[in-house]
C-alpha positions as CSV (number, residue, x, y, z in Angstrom):
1,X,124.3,107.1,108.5
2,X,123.4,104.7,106.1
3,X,121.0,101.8,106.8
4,X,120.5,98.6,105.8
5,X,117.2,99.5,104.4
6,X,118.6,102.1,102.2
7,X,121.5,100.0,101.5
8,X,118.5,97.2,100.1
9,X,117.1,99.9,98.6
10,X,120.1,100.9,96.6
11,X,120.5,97.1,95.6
12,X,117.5,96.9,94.3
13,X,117.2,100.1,91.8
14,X,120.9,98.6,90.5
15,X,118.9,95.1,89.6
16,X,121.4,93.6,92.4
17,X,120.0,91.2,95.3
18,X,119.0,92.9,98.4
19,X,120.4,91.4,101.1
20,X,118.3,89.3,103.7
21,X,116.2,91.5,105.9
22,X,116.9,90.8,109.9
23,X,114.7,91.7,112.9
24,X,115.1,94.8,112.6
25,X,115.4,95.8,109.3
26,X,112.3,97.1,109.2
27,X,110.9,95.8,106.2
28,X,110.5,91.4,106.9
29,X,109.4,92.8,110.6
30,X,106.5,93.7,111.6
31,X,107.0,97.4,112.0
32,X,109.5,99.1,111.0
33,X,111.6,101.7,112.9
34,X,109.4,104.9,112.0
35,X,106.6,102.5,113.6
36,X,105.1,102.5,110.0
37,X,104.1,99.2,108.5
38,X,105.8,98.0,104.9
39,X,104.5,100.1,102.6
40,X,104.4,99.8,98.7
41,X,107.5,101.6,98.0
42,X,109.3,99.2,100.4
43,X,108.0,96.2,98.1
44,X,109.2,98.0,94.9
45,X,112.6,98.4,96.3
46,X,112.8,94.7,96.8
47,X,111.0,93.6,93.5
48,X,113.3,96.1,91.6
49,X,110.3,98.0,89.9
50,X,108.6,101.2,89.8
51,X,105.6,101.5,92.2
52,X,103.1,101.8,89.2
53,X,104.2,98.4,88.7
54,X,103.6,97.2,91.9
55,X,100.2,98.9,92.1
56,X,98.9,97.7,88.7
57,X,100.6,93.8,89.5
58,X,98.3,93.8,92.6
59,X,95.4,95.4,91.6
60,X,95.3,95.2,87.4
61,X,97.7,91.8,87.0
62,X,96.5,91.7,83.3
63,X,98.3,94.7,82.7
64,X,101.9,93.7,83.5
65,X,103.9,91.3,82.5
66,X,104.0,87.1,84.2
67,X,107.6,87.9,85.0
68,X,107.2,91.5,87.1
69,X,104.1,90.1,88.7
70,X,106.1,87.0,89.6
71,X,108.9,89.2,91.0
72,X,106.1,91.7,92.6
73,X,104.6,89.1,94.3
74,X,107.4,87.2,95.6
75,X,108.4,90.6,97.4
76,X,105.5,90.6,98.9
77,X,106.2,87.5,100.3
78,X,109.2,88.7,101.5
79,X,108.6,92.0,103.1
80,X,105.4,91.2,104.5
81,X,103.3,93.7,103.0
82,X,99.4,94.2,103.4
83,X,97.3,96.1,100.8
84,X,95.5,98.6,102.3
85,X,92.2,97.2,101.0
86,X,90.5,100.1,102.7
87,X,92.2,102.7,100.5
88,X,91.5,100.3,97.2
89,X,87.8,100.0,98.3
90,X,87.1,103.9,98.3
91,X,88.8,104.5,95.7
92,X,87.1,101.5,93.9
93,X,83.4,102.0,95.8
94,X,83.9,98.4,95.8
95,X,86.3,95.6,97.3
96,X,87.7,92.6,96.1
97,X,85.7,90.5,99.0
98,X,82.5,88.4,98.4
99,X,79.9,88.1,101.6
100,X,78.4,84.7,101.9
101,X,75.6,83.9,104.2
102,X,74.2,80.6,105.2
103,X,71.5,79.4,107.8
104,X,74.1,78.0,110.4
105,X,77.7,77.1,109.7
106,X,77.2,73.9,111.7
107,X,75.3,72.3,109.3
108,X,77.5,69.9,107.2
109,X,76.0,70.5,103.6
110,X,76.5,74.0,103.2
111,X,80.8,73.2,103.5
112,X,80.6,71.7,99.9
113,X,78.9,74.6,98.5
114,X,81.2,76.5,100.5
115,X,84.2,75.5,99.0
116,X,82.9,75.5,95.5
117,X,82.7,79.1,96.1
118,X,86.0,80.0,97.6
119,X,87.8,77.9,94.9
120,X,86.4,79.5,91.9
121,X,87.0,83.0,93.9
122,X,90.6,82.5,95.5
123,X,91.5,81.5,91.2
124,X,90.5,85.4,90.3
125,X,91.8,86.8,93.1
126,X,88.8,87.9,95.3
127,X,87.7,86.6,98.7
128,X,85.0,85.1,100.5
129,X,83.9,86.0,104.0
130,X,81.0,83.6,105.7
131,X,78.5,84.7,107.5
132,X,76.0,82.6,109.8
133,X,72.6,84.1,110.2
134,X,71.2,81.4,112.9
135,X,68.2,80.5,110.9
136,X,66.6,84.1,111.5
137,X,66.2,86.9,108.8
138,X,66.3,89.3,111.3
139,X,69.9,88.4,111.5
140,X,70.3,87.8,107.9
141,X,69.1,91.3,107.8
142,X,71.8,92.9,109.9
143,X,74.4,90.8,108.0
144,X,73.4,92.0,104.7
145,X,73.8,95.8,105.7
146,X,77.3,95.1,107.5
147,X,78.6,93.4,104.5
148,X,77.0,96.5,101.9
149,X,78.8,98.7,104.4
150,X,82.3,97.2,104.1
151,X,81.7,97.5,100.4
152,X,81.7,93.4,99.3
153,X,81.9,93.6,95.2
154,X,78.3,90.8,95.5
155,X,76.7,88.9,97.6
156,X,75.5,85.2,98.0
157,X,72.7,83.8,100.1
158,X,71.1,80.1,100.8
159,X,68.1,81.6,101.9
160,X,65.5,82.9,99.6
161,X,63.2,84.3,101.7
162,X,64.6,87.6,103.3
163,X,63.0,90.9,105.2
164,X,61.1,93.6,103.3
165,X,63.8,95.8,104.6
166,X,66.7,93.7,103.7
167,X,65.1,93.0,99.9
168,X,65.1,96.7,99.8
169,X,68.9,97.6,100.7
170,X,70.1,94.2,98.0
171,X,67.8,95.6,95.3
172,X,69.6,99.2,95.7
173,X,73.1,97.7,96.4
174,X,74.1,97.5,92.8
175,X,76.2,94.3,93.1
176,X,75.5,90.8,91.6
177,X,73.4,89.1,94.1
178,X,73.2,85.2,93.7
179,X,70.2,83.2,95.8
180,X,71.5,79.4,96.0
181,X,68.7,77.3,98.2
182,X,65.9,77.1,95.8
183,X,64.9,78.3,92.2
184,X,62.6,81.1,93.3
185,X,60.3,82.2,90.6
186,X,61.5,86.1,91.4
187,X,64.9,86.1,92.5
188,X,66.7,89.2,93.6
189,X,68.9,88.8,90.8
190,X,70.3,85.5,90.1
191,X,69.5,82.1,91.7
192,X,71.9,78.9,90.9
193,X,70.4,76.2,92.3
194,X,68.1,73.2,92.2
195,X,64.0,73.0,93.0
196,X,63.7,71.4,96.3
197,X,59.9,70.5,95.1
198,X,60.6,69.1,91.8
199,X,63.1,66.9,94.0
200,X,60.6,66.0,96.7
201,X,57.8,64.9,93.6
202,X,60.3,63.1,91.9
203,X,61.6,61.3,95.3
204,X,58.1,60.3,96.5
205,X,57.0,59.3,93.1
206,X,60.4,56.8,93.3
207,X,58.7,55.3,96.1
208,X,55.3,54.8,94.8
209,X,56.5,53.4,91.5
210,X,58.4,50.7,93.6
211,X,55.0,50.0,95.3
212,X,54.8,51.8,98.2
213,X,51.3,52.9,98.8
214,X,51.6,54.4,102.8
215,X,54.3,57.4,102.5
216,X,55.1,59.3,104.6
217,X,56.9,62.8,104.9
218,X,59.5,64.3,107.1
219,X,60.6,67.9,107.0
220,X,61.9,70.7,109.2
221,X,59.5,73.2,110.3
222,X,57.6,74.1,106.9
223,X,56.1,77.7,108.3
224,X,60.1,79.0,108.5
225,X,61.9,77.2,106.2
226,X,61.0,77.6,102.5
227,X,63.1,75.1,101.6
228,X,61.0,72.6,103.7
229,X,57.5,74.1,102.3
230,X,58.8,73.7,99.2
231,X,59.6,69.6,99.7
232,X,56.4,69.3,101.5
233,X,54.8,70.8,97.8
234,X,56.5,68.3,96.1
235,X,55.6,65.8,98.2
236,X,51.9,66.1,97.8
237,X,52.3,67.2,94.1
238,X,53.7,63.3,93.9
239,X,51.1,61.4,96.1
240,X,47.9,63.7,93.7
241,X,50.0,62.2,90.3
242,X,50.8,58.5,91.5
243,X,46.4,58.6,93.0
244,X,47.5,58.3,96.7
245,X,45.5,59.4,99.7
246,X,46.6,62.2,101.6
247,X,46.9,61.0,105.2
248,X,47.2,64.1,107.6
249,X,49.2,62.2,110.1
250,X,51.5,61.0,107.8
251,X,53.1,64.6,107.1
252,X,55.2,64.9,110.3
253,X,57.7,67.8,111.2
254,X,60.8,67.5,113.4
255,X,63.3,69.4,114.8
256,X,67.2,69.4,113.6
257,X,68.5,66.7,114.7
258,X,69.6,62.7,115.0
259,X,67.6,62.4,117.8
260,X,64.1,64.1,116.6
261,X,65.1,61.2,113.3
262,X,64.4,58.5,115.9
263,X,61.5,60.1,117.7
264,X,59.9,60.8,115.0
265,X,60.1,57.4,113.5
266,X,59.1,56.0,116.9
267,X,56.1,58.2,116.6
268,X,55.2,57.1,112.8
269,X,55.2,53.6,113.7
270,X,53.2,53.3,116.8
271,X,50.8,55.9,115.3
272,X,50.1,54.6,111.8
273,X,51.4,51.2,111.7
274,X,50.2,50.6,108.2
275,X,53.2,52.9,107.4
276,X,55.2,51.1,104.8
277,X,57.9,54.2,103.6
278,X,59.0,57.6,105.1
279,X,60.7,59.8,103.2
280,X,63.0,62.6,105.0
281,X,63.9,65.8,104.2
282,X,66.7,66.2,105.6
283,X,69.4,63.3,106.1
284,X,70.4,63.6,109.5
285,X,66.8,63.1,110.4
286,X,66.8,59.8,108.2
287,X,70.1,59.1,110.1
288,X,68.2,59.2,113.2
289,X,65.0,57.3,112.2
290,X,67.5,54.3,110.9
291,X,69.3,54.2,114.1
292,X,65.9,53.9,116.0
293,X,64.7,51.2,113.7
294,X,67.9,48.9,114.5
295,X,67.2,49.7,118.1
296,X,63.8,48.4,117.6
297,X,64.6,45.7,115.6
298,X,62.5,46.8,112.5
299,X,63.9,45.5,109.0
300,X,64.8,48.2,106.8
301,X,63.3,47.7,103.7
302,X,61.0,44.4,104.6
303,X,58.9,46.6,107.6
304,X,59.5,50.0,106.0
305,X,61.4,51.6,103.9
306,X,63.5,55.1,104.4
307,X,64.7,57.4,101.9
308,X,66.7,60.6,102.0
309,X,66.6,64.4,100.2
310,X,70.4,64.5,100.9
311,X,73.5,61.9,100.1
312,X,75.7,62.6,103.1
313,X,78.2,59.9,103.3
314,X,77.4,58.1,106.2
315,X,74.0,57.1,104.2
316,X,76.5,55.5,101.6
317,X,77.7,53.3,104.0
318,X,75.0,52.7,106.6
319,X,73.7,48.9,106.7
320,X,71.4,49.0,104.8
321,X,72.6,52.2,102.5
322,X,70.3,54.7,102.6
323,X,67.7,55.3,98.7
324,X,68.8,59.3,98.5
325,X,68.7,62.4,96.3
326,X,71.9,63.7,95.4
327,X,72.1,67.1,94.9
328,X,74.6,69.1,92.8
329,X,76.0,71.3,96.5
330,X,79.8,71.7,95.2
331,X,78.7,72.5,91.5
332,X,76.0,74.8,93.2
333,X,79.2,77.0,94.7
334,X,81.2,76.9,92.0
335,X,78.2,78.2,89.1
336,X,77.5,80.6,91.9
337,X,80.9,82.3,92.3
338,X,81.4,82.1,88.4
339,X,77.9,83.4,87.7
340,X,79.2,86.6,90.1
341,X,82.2,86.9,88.4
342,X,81.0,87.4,84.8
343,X,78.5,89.7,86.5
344,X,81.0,91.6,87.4
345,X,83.1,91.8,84.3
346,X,80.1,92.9,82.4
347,X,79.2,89.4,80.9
348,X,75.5,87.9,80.5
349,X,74.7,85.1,83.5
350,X,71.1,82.9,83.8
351,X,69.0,85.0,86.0
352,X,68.0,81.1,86.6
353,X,70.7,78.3,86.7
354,X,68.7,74.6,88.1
355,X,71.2,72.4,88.1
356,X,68.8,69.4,89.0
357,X,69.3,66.4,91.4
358,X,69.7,62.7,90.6
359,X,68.2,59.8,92.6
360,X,70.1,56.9,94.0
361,X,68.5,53.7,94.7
362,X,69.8,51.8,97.6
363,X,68.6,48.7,99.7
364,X,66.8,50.7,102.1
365,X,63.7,51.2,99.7
Protein backbone atom coordinates (compact mmCIF):
# COMPACT_ATOMS: atom_id res chain seq x y z
CA UNK A 1 0.00 0.00 0.00
CA UNK A 2 1.31 3.18 -0.86
CA UNK A 3 2.20 5.93 1.65
CA UNK A 4 2.32 9.31 1.94
CA UNK A 5 5.99 9.29 2.33
CA UNK A 6 6.47 7.38 -0.81
CA UNK A 7 3.81 9.32 -2.42
CA UNK A 8 6.38 12.70 -1.31
CA UNK A 9 8.94 10.82 -2.38
CA UNK A 10 7.65 10.27 -5.90
CA UNK A 11 6.76 14.17 -6.04
CA UNK A 12 9.86 15.01 -5.36
CA UNK A 13 12.10 12.94 -8.03
CA UNK A 14 9.23 14.42 -10.70
CA UNK A 15 10.44 18.17 -9.56
CA UNK A 16 6.62 18.40 -8.22
CA UNK A 17 5.75 19.81 -4.52
CA UNK A 18 5.56 17.24 -1.94
CA UNK A 19 2.72 17.63 -0.06
CA UNK A 20 2.71 18.94 3.64
CA UNK A 21 4.02 16.27 6.05
CA UNK A 22 1.39 15.51 9.03
CA UNK A 23 2.00 13.93 12.40
CA UNK A 24 2.60 11.01 11.23
CA UNK A 25 4.20 11.17 8.15
CA UNK A 26 7.14 10.34 9.38
CA UNK A 27 9.46 12.70 8.04
CA UNK A 28 8.27 16.55 9.87
CA UNK A 29 7.84 14.16 13.17
CA UNK A 30 10.05 13.25 15.31
CA UNK A 31 10.38 9.63 14.47
CA UNK A 32 9.19 8.05 11.92
CA UNK A 33 7.22 4.84 11.70
CA UNK A 34 10.29 2.38 11.36
CA UNK A 35 11.24 4.32 14.76
CA UNK A 36 14.22 5.65 12.58
CA UNK A 37 14.93 9.41 12.69
CA UNK A 38 14.89 11.55 9.13
CA UNK A 39 17.64 10.55 7.46
CA UNK A 40 19.51 12.10 4.44
CA UNK A 41 17.71 10.40 1.85
CA UNK A 42 14.47 11.65 3.37
CA UNK A 43 15.82 15.33 2.89
CA UNK A 44 16.78 14.68 -0.79
CA UNK A 45 13.42 13.42 -1.55
CA UNK A 46 11.99 16.68 -0.37
CA UNK A 47 14.82 19.05 -1.81
CA UNK A 48 14.44 17.14 -5.22
CA UNK A 49 18.30 16.28 -5.39
CA UNK A 50 20.56 13.45 -5.29
CA UNK A 51 22.01 12.56 -1.85
CA UNK A 52 25.66 13.58 -3.00
CA UNK A 53 24.08 16.81 -3.21
CA UNK A 54 22.71 16.91 -0.01
CA UNK A 55 25.90 15.60 1.58
CA UNK A 56 28.35 17.97 -0.24
CA UNK A 57 25.52 21.21 0.49
CA UNK A 58 25.99 20.39 4.21
CA UNK A 59 29.34 19.51 4.55
CA UNK A 60 31.31 21.10 1.25
CA UNK A 61 28.63 24.17 0.48
CA UNK A 62 31.36 25.66 -1.87
CA UNK A 63 30.95 22.94 -3.99
CA UNK A 64 27.24 23.24 -5.07
CA UNK A 65 25.41 25.62 -6.41
CA UNK A 66 23.45 28.95 -4.03
CA UNK A 67 20.30 27.58 -5.51
CA UNK A 68 20.51 23.58 -4.48
CA UNK A 69 22.01 24.62 -1.20
CA UNK A 70 19.06 27.01 -0.73
CA UNK A 71 16.71 24.21 -1.66
CA UNK A 72 18.89 21.63 0.61
CA UNK A 73 18.63 23.60 3.38
CA UNK A 74 15.24 24.70 3.38
CA UNK A 75 14.33 20.82 3.47
CA UNK A 76 16.10 20.50 6.21
CA UNK A 77 14.00 22.93 7.74
CA UNK A 78 11.22 21.09 6.86
CA UNK A 79 11.84 17.55 7.66
CA UNK A 80 13.68 18.12 10.65
CA UNK A 81 16.83 16.44 10.03
CA UNK A 82 20.05 16.28 12.29
CA UNK A 83 23.49 15.50 10.85
CA UNK A 84 24.95 12.84 12.36
CA UNK A 85 27.99 14.93 13.50
CA UNK A 86 29.36 11.84 15.07
CA UNK A 87 29.60 9.97 11.76
CA UNK A 88 31.21 13.37 10.04
CA UNK A 89 33.70 13.66 12.94
CA UNK A 90 35.27 10.05 12.38
CA UNK A 91 35.27 10.19 9.20
CA UNK A 92 36.81 13.77 9.41
CA UNK A 93 39.06 13.04 12.79
CA UNK A 94 37.77 16.40 13.41
CA UNK A 95 34.33 18.27 13.95
CA UNK A 96 32.90 21.36 13.00
CA UNK A 97 32.70 22.57 16.89
CA UNK A 98 35.13 25.00 18.64
CA UNK A 99 35.69 24.46 22.64
CA UNK A 100 35.92 27.69 24.55
CA UNK A 101 36.96 27.84 28.11
CA UNK A 102 36.85 30.81 30.45
CA UNK A 103 37.54 31.27 34.24
CA UNK A 104 33.68 31.47 35.36
CA UNK A 105 30.77 32.14 33.07
CA UNK A 106 29.43 34.55 35.73
CA UNK A 107 31.78 37.02 35.10
CA UNK A 108 30.32 39.82 32.86
CA UNK A 109 33.40 40.61 30.65
CA UNK A 110 34.14 37.36 29.19
CA UNK A 111 30.11 37.64 27.34
CA UNK A 112 31.62 40.26 24.89
CA UNK A 113 34.50 38.17 23.92
CA UNK A 114 32.14 35.53 23.85
CA UNK A 115 30.03 36.72 21.33
CA UNK A 116 32.76 38.02 19.19
CA UNK A 117 33.63 34.43 18.84
CA UNK A 118 30.40 32.79 18.13
CA UNK A 119 29.62 35.53 15.46
CA UNK A 120 32.63 35.14 13.38
CA UNK A 121 32.11 31.14 13.88
CA UNK A 122 28.15 30.71 13.35
CA UNK A 123 29.19 33.06 9.69
CA UNK A 124 31.43 29.78 8.51
CA UNK A 125 29.41 27.40 9.78
CA UNK A 126 31.13 25.93 12.88
CA UNK A 127 30.10 26.10 16.54
CA UNK A 128 31.13 27.15 19.82
CA UNK A 129 30.69 25.18 22.98
CA UNK A 130 31.59 27.13 26.50
CA UNK A 131 33.14 25.75 29.04
CA UNK A 132 33.64 27.21 32.77
CA UNK A 133 36.68 25.93 34.49
CA UNK A 134 35.88 27.68 38.07
CA UNK A 135 39.15 29.51 38.28
CA UNK A 136 41.17 26.09 38.74
CA UNK A 137 43.48 24.47 36.16
CA UNK A 138 42.84 21.34 37.49
CA UNK A 139 39.43 21.77 35.97
CA UNK A 140 40.69 23.48 33.04
CA UNK A 141 42.59 20.34 32.70
CA UNK A 142 39.80 17.89 32.57
CA UNK A 143 37.96 20.31 30.17
CA UNK A 144 40.64 20.36 27.73
CA UNK A 145 40.86 16.40 27.39
CA UNK A 146 36.92 16.15 27.17
CA UNK A 147 36.73 18.59 24.47
CA UNK A 148 40.17 16.79 22.49
CA UNK A 149 38.01 13.66 22.95
CA UNK A 150 34.84 14.89 21.26
CA UNK A 151 37.18 15.89 18.56
CA UNK A 152 36.62 20.11 18.58
CA UNK A 153 38.52 21.25 15.10
CA UNK A 154 40.68 24.13 17.93
CA UNK A 155 40.49 25.36 20.95
CA UNK A 156 40.31 28.83 22.78
CA UNK A 157 41.31 29.63 26.31
CA UNK A 158 41.38 33.07 28.66
CA UNK A 159 43.73 31.59 30.75
CA UNK A 160 47.38 31.40 29.94
CA UNK A 161 48.70 29.53 32.59
CA UNK A 162 47.65 25.76 32.34
CA UNK A 163 48.91 22.18 33.94
CA UNK A 164 52.07 20.50 32.78
CA UNK A 165 49.82 17.77 31.87
CA UNK A 166 47.24 19.76 30.04
CA UNK A 167 50.24 21.81 28.05
CA UNK A 168 51.24 18.43 27.07
CA UNK A 169 47.85 16.91 25.54
CA UNK A 170 47.22 20.92 23.55
CA UNK A 171 50.84 20.72 22.23
CA UNK A 172 50.00 17.09 20.70
CA UNK A 173 46.31 17.82 19.80
CA UNK A 174 47.13 19.20 16.42
CA UNK A 175 44.44 21.91 16.23
CA UNK A 176 44.86 25.74 16.26
CA UNK A 177 44.95 26.67 19.81
CA UNK A 178 44.29 30.48 20.56
CA UNK A 179 45.28 31.88 24.34
CA UNK A 180 43.12 35.30 24.75
CA UNK A 181 43.92 36.82 28.49
CA UNK A 182 47.39 38.04 28.10
CA UNK A 183 50.25 38.21 25.35
CA UNK A 184 52.32 35.49 26.87
CA UNK A 185 55.86 35.57 25.59
CA UNK A 186 55.50 31.53 24.75
CA UNK A 187 52.13 30.89 23.78
CA UNK A 188 50.89 27.36 22.93
CA UNK A 189 50.30 28.53 19.62
CA UNK A 190 48.56 31.69 19.09
CA UNK A 191 47.60 34.46 21.62
CA UNK A 192 45.10 37.40 20.48
CA UNK A 193 44.98 39.64 23.08
CA UNK A 194 46.18 42.72 24.88
CA UNK A 195 49.22 42.97 27.83
CA UNK A 196 47.47 43.44 31.02
CA UNK A 197 51.08 45.02 32.30
CA UNK A 198 51.61 47.35 29.58
CA UNK A 199 47.91 48.44 30.50
CA UNK A 200 48.45 48.61 34.31
CA UNK A 201 52.03 50.98 33.58
CA UNK A 202 50.29 52.98 31.31
CA UNK A 203 47.13 53.42 33.73
CA UNK A 204 49.26 54.25 36.84
CA UNK A 205 51.53 56.51 34.93
CA UNK A 206 47.93 58.46 33.85
CA UNK A 207 47.60 59.08 37.38
CA UNK A 208 50.92 60.30 38.24
CA UNK A 209 51.19 62.56 35.24
CA UNK A 210 47.80 64.23 36.64
CA UNK A 211 49.78 64.61 40.01
CA UNK A 212 48.94 61.92 42.00
CA UNK A 213 51.93 61.09 44.18
CA UNK A 214 50.18 58.24 46.81
CA UNK A 215 48.81 55.33 44.40
CA UNK A 216 47.59 52.76 45.24
CA UNK A 217 46.90 49.20 43.66
CA UNK A 218 44.08 46.80 43.76
CA UNK A 219 44.10 43.36 42.23
CA UNK A 220 42.66 39.84 42.63
CA UNK A 221 44.84 37.40 44.17
CA UNK A 222 48.25 37.90 42.24
CA UNK A 223 49.78 34.17 43.29
CA UNK A 224 46.64 32.50 41.05
CA UNK A 225 45.84 34.76 38.62
CA UNK A 226 48.42 35.75 36.01
CA UNK A 227 46.43 38.20 34.73
CA UNK A 228 46.55 40.02 38.18
CA UNK A 229 50.51 39.46 38.56
CA UNK A 230 50.79 40.69 35.45
CA UNK A 231 48.87 44.36 36.45
CA UNK A 232 50.59 44.28 39.62
CA UNK A 233 54.13 44.28 37.18
CA UNK A 234 52.89 47.10 35.44
CA UNK A 235 51.89 48.82 38.27
CA UNK A 236 55.32 49.00 39.87
CA UNK A 237 57.03 49.17 36.36
CA UNK A 238 54.96 52.75 36.31
CA UNK A 239 55.61 54.07 39.94
CA UNK A 240 60.06 53.00 39.17
CA UNK A 241 59.45 55.43 35.62
CA UNK A 242 57.24 58.34 37.09
CA UNK A 243 60.29 58.23 40.64
CA UNK A 244 57.48 57.13 43.18
CA UNK A 245 58.08 55.23 46.40
CA UNK A 246 56.93 51.91 46.66
CA UNK A 247 54.68 51.69 49.74
CA UNK A 248 54.06 48.04 50.74
CA UNK A 249 50.69 48.69 52.18
CA UNK A 250 49.59 50.41 49.35
CA UNK A 251 49.51 47.16 47.09
CA UNK A 252 46.27 45.51 48.48
CA UNK A 253 44.53 42.31 47.23
CA UNK A 254 40.79 41.53 47.38
CA UNK A 255 38.47 39.07 46.72
CA UNK A 256 35.77 39.10 43.72
CA UNK A 257 33.47 41.10 44.45
CA UNK A 258 31.34 44.59 45.12
CA UNK A 259 31.65 44.13 48.59
CA UNK A 260 35.62 43.27 49.01
CA UNK A 261 35.59 47.01 46.51
CA UNK A 262 34.22 48.73 49.59
CA UNK A 263 36.28 46.92 52.27
CA UNK A 264 39.01 47.34 50.76
CA UNK A 265 38.70 50.99 50.27
CA UNK A 266 37.54 51.28 53.83
CA UNK A 267 40.81 49.57 54.75
CA UNK A 268 43.04 52.04 52.39
CA UNK A 269 41.69 55.01 53.92
CA UNK A 270 41.86 54.40 57.55
CA UNK A 271 45.31 52.72 57.01
CA UNK A 272 47.16 55.19 54.90
CA UNK A 273 45.29 58.25 54.94
CA UNK A 274 47.76 60.15 52.92
CA UNK A 275 46.25 57.94 50.12
CA UNK A 276 45.33 60.33 47.30
CA UNK A 277 44.42 57.58 44.14
CA UNK A 278 43.70 53.80 43.96
CA UNK A 279 43.76 52.19 40.99
CA UNK A 280 41.64 48.77 40.62
CA UNK A 281 42.14 45.92 38.71
CA UNK A 282 39.23 44.78 38.25
CA UNK A 283 35.96 47.09 37.86
CA UNK A 284 33.54 45.54 40.04
CA UNK A 285 35.99 46.10 42.78
CA UNK A 286 36.25 49.91 41.81
CA UNK A 287 32.38 49.62 41.79
CA UNK A 288 32.51 48.62 45.27
CA UNK A 289 35.17 51.04 46.56
CA UNK A 290 32.90 54.11 44.93
CA UNK A 291 29.88 52.92 46.65
CA UNK A 292 31.70 52.90 50.02
CA UNK A 293 33.14 56.28 49.43
CA UNK A 294 29.47 57.84 48.94
CA UNK A 295 28.56 55.93 52.03
CA UNK A 296 31.28 57.73 53.75
CA UNK A 297 30.87 60.85 52.33
CA UNK A 298 34.37 60.98 50.70
CA UNK A 299 34.54 63.27 47.44
CA UNK A 300 35.52 61.45 44.51
CA UNK A 301 38.17 63.06 42.95
CA UNK A 302 38.83 66.10 45.72
CA UNK A 303 39.69 63.28 48.70
CA UNK A 304 40.85 60.51 46.26
CA UNK A 305 40.65 59.52 43.18
CA UNK A 306 39.57 55.97 41.58
CA UNK A 307 40.35 54.47 38.41
CA UNK A 308 39.45 51.35 36.62
CA UNK A 309 41.41 48.37 34.35
CA UNK A 310 37.92 47.65 32.85
CA UNK A 311 34.99 50.06 31.17
CA UNK A 312 31.85 48.19 32.28
CA UNK A 313 28.98 50.36 31.76
CA UNK A 314 27.80 51.22 34.91
CA UNK A 315 31.32 53.11 35.38
CA UNK A 316 30.07 55.29 32.30
CA UNK A 317 27.42 56.36 34.13
CA UNK A 318 28.28 56.37 37.85
CA UNK A 319 28.30 59.93 39.53
CA UNK A 320 31.22 60.74 39.19
CA UNK A 321 32.07 58.37 35.92
CA UNK A 322 34.67 56.30 36.61
CA UNK A 323 38.82 57.25 34.71
CA UNK A 324 39.07 53.47 32.96
CA UNK A 325 40.98 51.34 30.56
CA UNK A 326 39.01 50.11 27.77
CA UNK A 327 40.00 47.07 26.47
CA UNK A 328 39.41 45.75 22.89
CA UNK A 329 37.03 42.26 24.66
CA UNK A 330 34.58 41.98 21.53
CA UNK A 331 37.46 42.58 18.87
CA UNK A 332 39.56 40.11 21.15
CA UNK A 333 36.66 37.27 20.09
CA UNK A 334 36.21 38.08 16.90
CA UNK A 335 40.49 38.14 15.85
CA UNK A 336 40.36 34.93 17.86
CA UNK A 337 37.79 32.90 16.04
CA UNK A 338 39.14 34.36 12.63
CA UNK A 339 42.71 33.77 13.60
CA UNK A 340 41.36 29.85 14.10
CA UNK A 341 39.70 29.86 11.05
CA UNK A 342 42.59 30.68 8.66
CA UNK A 343 44.45 28.17 10.82
CA UNK A 344 42.46 25.84 9.72
CA UNK A 345 42.21 26.57 6.10
CA UNK A 346 45.89 26.47 5.81
CA UNK A 347 46.49 30.29 5.95
CA UNK A 348 49.36 32.18 7.93
CA UNK A 349 47.85 33.84 11.51
CA UNK A 350 50.17 36.15 14.15
CA UNK A 351 51.48 33.72 16.62
CA UNK A 352 50.98 37.22 18.50
CA UNK A 353 47.95 39.51 17.89
CA UNK A 354 48.02 42.71 20.98
CA UNK A 355 45.34 44.53 20.16
CA UNK A 356 46.14 47.32 22.88
CA UNK A 357 43.84 49.26 25.24
CA UNK A 358 42.88 52.87 25.27
CA UNK A 359 42.43 55.08 28.43
CA UNK A 360 39.48 57.16 29.19
CA UNK A 361 39.62 60.03 31.41
CA UNK A 362 36.71 60.79 33.52
CA UNK A 363 35.85 63.02 36.62
CA UNK A 364 36.77 60.56 39.03
CA UNK A 365 40.64 61.13 38.63
Amino acid sequence: METPLDRSRKQAVRGGKAAPARAGDGVAGKRRPSGQGVRMIDVAHAAGVSLMTVSRALRQPDLVSEAARKAVLDAVRKTGYVTNSVAATLASNRSNVVGLIVPGIQNSLYAETTKGIADVLRASGLHLILADSGNSLDEEESLVGAMLSQRVCGLILHNTDHTPRALAIMKNAGIPIIETGDIPADPIDMAVSYSNAEASTAMTLHLARRGYKRIAFVSLDTKHNRRASERLRGYLAALKSAGLRKDPRLIREAAPGIASGAEVMSQLMKVTPAVDAIFFAGDVLALGALFEAQRQGWKIPDRVAIASFDDLPILQHSVPRVTCLRLPRLDVGRRSAQALLDRLQGLDAPVHLNLGFEIIQREST
